[in-house]
C-alpha positions as CSV (number, residue, x, y, z in Angstrom):
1,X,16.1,156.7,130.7
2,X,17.4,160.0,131.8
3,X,20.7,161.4,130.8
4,X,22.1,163.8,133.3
5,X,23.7,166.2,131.8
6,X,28.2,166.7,132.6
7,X,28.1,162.6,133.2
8,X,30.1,162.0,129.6
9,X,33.4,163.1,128.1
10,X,35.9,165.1,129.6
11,X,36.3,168.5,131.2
12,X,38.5,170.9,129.5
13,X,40.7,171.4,132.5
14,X,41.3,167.5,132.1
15,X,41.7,167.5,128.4
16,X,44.3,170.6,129.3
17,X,46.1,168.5,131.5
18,X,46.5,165.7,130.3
19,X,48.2,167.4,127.1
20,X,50.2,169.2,129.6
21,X,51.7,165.7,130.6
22,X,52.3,164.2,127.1
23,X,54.2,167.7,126.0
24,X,56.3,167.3,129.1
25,X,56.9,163.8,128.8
26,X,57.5,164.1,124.5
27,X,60.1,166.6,125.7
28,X,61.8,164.4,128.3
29,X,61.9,162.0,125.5
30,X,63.6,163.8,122.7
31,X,66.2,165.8,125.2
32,X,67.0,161.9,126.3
33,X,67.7,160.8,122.8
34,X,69.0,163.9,121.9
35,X,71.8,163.1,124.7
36,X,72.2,159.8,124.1
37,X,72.4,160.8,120.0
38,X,75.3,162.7,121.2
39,X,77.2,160.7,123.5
40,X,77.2,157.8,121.2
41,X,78.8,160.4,118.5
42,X,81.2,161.6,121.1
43,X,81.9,158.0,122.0
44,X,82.7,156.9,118.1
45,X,84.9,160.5,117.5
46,X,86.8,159.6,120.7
47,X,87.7,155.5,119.3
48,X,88.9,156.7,116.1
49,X,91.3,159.5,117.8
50,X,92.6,156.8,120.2
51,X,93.3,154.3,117.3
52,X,94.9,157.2,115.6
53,X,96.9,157.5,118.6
54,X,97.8,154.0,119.2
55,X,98.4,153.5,115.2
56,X,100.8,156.0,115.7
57,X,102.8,155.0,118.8
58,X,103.1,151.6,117.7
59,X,104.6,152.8,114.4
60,X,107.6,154.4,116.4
61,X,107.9,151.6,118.9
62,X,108.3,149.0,115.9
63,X,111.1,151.5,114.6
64,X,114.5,149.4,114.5
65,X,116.4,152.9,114.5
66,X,116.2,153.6,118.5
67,X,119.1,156.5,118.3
68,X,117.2,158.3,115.9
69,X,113.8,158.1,116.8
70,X,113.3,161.9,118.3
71,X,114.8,163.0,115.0
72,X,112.2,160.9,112.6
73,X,109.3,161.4,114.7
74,X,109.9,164.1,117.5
75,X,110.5,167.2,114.9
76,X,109.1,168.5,111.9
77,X,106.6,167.6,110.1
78,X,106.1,164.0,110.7
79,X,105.5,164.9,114.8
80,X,102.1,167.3,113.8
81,X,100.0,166.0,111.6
82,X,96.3,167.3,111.2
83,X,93.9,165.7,109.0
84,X,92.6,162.4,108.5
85,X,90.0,160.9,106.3
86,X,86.3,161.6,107.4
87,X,88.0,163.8,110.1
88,X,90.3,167.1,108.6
89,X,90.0,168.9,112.0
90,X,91.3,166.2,113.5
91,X,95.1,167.1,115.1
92,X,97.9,164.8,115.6
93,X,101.2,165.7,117.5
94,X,103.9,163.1,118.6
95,X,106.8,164.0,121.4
96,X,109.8,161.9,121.4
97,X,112.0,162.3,124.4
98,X,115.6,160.2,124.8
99,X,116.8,160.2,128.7
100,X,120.4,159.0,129.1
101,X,120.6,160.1,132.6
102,X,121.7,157.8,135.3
103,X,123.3,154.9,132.8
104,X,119.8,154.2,131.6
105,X,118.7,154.9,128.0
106,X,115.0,155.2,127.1
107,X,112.7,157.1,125.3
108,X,109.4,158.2,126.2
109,X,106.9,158.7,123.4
110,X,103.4,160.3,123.8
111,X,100.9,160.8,120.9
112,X,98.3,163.7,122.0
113,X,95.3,163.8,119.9
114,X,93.0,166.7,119.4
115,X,89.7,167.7,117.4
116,X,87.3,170.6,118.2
117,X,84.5,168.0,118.4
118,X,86.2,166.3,121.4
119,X,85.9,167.6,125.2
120,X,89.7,166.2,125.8
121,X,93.2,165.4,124.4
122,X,93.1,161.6,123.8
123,X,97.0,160.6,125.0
124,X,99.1,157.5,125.1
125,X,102.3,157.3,125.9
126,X,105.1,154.3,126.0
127,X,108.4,154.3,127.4
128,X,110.9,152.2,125.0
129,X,114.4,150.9,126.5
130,X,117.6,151.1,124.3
131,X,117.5,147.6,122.3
């Protein structure tokens, strides 16, 4: 039996390009999960500043003391608050506002949250009517 002789293996031009493909595909691959890594992270950073948000409007909506509600939480140093646990860059600020215009009385509360790590201000905001 003769062997001819280039009939087995592979060129190096194939060998070349077929690492070619697996390098681009391996970096397809980790710049995927490298995304997805970070969105999830992005995701979990941006729950926890909403239920810090929420913890916190629902604290001045369950006040019984309507009439002084911009005092207690609209000034000083209850309305800014920055740190949390796990989270120390983590900003807090509350604005309470009291309308009586018109023969209506009602207050508008917003709760803006802030960290470096998040791309935008989680805000909630409720509007409470004189009891």
């Amino acid at each position: 039996m003769t062997r001819r002789h280039g009939t087995r293996g592979f060129t190096l031009i194939e060998i070349l390009l077929a690492i070619v493909i697996l390098v681009i595909v391996a970096t397809t691959f980790a710049r995927f999960a490298g995304s997805f890594s970070k969105s999830m992270g992005d995701a979990s950073l941006r729950t926890i500043a909403t239920g810090v948000a929420t913890g916190r409007l629902e604290l001045v909506r369950a006040d019984p003391r309507y009439t002084r509600l911009v005092s207690l939480y609209g000034s000083g140093a209850g309305a800014d608050t920055t740190g949390f646990p796990n989270y120390p860059r983590m900003r807090r600020r509350t604005t309470v506002v009291r309308d009586q215009a018109g023969g209506r009385d009602r207050t508008t509360i917003t709760v803006r949250v802030t960290d470096p790590a998040l791309r935008d201000t989680v805000s909630v905001t409720a509007l409470v009517a004189s009891p």
